[in-house]
C-alpha positions, 0 to 999 in steps of 0.5 A: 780201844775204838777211836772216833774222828770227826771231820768237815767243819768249818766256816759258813754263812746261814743258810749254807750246806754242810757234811761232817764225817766220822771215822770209827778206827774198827769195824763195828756193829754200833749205833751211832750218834751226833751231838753238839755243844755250843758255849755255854750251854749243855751237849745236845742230842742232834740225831742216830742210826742203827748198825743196819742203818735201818733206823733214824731219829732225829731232835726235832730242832734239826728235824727236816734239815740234818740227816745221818747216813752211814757207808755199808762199805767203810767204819765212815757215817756222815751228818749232812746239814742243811739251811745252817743257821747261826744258832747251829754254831757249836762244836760237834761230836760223833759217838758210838753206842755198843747197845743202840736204843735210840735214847738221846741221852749221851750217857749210852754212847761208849765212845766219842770223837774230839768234837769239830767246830761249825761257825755258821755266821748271819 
């Protein structure tokens, strides 16, 4: 069974950097996606690379501001956010596609983290 770790949220203050990790338990060949979940409100589709990382996209909400990377050497990829606002406050999840489409909808990701919650204050 793959296992997903999420790590690197925390507390900041708007306008703040901000890089969460995802460790994948085996070497793979997924597509890989971010989302979060703030209170309230339903999971949101941030962005995801291909296994070649090769191929991004983005929601156009964090379009410009989050980027998606992944380390060619480990099973690690990585979310990089920039100029946090309050409204980014949410739990954030990483996941693992075993076909990679590109869609945003989370019913095609075959695994997922924990979640790792950003608290981004004004």
């Amino acid at each position: 069974q793959v296992q997903l770790r999420e790590s690197g949220g925390g507390w900041v203050q708007a306008g703040d950097s901000l890089r969460l990790s995802c460790e994948i338990s085996e070497r793979h060949n997924y597509g890989l996606g971010w989302f979060r979940q703030a209170p309230g409100k339903d999971r949101e589709f941030l962005g995801s690379i291909n296994s070649r990382a090769t191929y991004t996209i983005y929601a156009d909400s964090v379009k410009g501001r989050f980027t998606i990377s992944r380390d060619a050497v480990y099973n690690d990829f990585y979310l990089h956010m920039n100029n946090l606002k309050p409204e980014d406050t949410a739990v954030y999840y990483c996941a693992a596609a075993t076909y990679y489409s590109g869609r945003p909808e989370s019913d095609v990701y075959n695994y997922w983290g924990q979640g790792t919650q950003v608290t981004v204050s004004s």
